[in-house]
C-alpha positions as CSV (number, residue, x, y, z in Angstrom):
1,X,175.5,-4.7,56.7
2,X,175.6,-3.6,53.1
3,X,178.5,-1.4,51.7
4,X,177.6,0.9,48.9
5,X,179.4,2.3,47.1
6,X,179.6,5.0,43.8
7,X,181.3,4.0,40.9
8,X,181.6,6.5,38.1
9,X,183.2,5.3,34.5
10,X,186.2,7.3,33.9
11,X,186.3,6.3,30.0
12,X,187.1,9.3,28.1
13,X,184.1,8.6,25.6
14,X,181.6,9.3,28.5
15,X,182.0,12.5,28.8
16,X,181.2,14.5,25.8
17,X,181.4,18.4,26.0
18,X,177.7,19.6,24.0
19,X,177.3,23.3,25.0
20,X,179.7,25.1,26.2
21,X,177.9,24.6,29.9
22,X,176.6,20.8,29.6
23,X,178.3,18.2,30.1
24,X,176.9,14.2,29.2
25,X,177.8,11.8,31.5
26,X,177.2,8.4,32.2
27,X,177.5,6.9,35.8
28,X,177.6,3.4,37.3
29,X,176.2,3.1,41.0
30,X,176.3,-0.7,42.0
31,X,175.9,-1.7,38.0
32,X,173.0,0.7,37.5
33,X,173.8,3.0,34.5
34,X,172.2,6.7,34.3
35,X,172.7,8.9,31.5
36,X,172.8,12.6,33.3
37,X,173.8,16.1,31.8
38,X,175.7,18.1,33.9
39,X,175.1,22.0,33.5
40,X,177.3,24.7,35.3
41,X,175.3,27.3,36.8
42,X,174.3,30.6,35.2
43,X,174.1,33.9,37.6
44,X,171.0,33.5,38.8
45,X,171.7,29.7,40.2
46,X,175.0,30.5,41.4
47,X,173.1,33.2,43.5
48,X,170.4,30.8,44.7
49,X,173.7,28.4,45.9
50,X,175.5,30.9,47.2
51,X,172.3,31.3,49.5
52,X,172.1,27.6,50.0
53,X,175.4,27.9,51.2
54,X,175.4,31.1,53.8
55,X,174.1,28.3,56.4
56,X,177.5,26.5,55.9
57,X,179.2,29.4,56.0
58,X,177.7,30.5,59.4
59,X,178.1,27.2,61.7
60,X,181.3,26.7,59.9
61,X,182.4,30.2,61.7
62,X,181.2,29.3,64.6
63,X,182.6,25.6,64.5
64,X,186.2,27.5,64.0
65,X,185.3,29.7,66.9
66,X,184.6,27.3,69.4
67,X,187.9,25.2,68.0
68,X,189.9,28.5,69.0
69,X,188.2,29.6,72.4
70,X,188.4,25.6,73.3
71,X,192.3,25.5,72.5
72,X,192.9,28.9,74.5
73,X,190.9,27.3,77.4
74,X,193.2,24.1,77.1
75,X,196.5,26.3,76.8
76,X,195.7,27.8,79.6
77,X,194.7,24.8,81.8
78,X,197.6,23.3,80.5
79,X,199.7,26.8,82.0
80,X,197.8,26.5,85.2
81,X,198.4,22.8,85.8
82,X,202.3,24.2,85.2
83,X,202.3,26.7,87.7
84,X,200.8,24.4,90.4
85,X,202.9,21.9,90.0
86,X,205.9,24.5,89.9
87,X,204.6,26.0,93.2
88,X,204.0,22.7,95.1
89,X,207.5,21.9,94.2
90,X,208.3,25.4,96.4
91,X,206.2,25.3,98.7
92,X,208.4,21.8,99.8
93,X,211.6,23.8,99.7
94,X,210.7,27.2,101.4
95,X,209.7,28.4,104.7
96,X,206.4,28.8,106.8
97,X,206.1,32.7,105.6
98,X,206.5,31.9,102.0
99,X,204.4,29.3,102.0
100,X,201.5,31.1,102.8
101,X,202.2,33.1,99.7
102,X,202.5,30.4,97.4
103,X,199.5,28.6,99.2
104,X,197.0,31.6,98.5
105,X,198.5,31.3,94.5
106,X,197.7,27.9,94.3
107,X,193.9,28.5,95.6
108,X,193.5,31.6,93.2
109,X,194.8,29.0,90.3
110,X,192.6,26.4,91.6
111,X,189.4,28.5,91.1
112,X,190.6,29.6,87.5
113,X,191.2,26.1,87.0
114,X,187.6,25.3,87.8
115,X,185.6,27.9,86.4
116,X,187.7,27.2,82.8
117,X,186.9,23.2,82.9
118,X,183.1,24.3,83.7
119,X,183.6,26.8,80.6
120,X,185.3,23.7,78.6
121,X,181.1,22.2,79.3
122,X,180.2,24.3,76.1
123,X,182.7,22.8,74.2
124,X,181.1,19.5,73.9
125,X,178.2,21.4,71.5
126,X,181.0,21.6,69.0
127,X,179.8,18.0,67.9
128,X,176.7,19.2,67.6
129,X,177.6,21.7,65.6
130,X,179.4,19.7,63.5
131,X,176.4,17.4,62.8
132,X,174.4,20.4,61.9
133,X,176.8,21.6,59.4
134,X,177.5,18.2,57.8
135,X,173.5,18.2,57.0
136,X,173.9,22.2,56.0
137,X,176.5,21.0,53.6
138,X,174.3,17.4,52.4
139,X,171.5,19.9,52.0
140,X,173.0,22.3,49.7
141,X,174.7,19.2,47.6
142,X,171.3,18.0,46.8
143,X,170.0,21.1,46.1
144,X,173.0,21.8,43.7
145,X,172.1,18.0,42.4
146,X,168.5,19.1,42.1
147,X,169.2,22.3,40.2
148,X,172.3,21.5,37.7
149,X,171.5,17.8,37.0
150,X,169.2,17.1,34.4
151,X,168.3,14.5,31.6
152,X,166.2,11.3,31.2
153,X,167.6,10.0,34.6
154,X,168.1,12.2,36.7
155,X,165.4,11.1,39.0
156,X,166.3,8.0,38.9
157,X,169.4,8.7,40.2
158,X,168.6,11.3,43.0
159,X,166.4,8.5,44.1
160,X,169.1,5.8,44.0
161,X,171.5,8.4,45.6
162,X,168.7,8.2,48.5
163,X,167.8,5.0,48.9
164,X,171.8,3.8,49.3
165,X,172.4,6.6,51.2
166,X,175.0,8.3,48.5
167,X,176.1,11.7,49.8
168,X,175.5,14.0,47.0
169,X,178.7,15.5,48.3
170,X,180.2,12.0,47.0
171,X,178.2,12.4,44.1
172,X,179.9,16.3,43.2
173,X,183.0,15.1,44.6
174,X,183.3,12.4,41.5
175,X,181.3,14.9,39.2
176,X,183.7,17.5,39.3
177,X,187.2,15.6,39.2
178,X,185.4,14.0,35.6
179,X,184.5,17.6,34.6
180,X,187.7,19.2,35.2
181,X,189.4,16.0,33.4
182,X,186.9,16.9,30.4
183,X,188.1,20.6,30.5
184,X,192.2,19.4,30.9
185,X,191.1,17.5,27.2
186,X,189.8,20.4,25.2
């Protein structure tokens, strides 16, 4: 198996500030070079990412929802477990009238306990979930790549970025922390 990997000169000298919106850099992937400008968004591509994003947005919410409900269900599993224990430890120590008390508790807490762990089913989908938003997120990453990189190279590179399976999320990730270190210089 292959390990690729992105490498992106940090040299002071390849970044150069033209506009006050473009930004020239030069990046190394696997000893390729590609001369890119880097643009930041003007109002109407900020709206048209901000779009791109809403998906992310969305199964994100709903990733954090199932996260809650699933560590509600587990708490109380967890409290049910508890009491049953706690009442079987009783029901060794008291008599044949309290035991039938304790007995019809433990059979009300044994339902509860099933019908949660059948809820807990869903949970599993949270993967799922998590797949689709990783892709939402990949997505909007190369359409931010396609839409705010430009110059002689730029297809080059998307294409490279494909064909070694470079996350343009990897790619922004790097292009940002040399943007903001060009910004920190002026």
């Amino acid at each position: 198996m292959t390990t690729l990997s992105l490498h992106i000169s940090s040299k002071r000298k390849d970044i150069e500030k033209m506009i006050k919106t473009k930004y020239k850099i030069e990046l190394n992937i696997d000893d390729d070079i590609f001369h890119v400008e880097v643009k930041e968004p003007d109002l109407k591509e900020k709206k048209e990412l901000e779009l791109k994003n809403e998906t992310s947005r969305e199964l994100l919410g709903k990733i954090e929802e199932l996260a809650n409900d699933e560590t509600k269900t587990n708490n109380r599993l967890n409290e049910i477990n508890d009491l049953i224990n706690v009442n079987n430890e009783i029901l060794r120590a008291c008599s044949l009238g309290d035991k039938v008390k304790i007995l019809l508790e433990n059979k009300e807490l044994i339902k509860e306990r099933a019908r949660l762990l059948k809820e807990k089913e869903k949970y599993g989908k949270s993967a799922d979930l998590l797949k689709e938003f990783d892709a939402a997120l990949e997505n909007a990453f190369k359409f931010k790549s396609e839409l705010l990189i430009g110059g002689l190279d730029k297809d080059r590179l998307l294409k490279e970025l494909n064909i070694k399976n470079i996350a343009h999320k990897k790619l922004w990730d790097d292009l940002n922390v040399r943007i903001n270190e060009a910004l920190k210089k002026k």
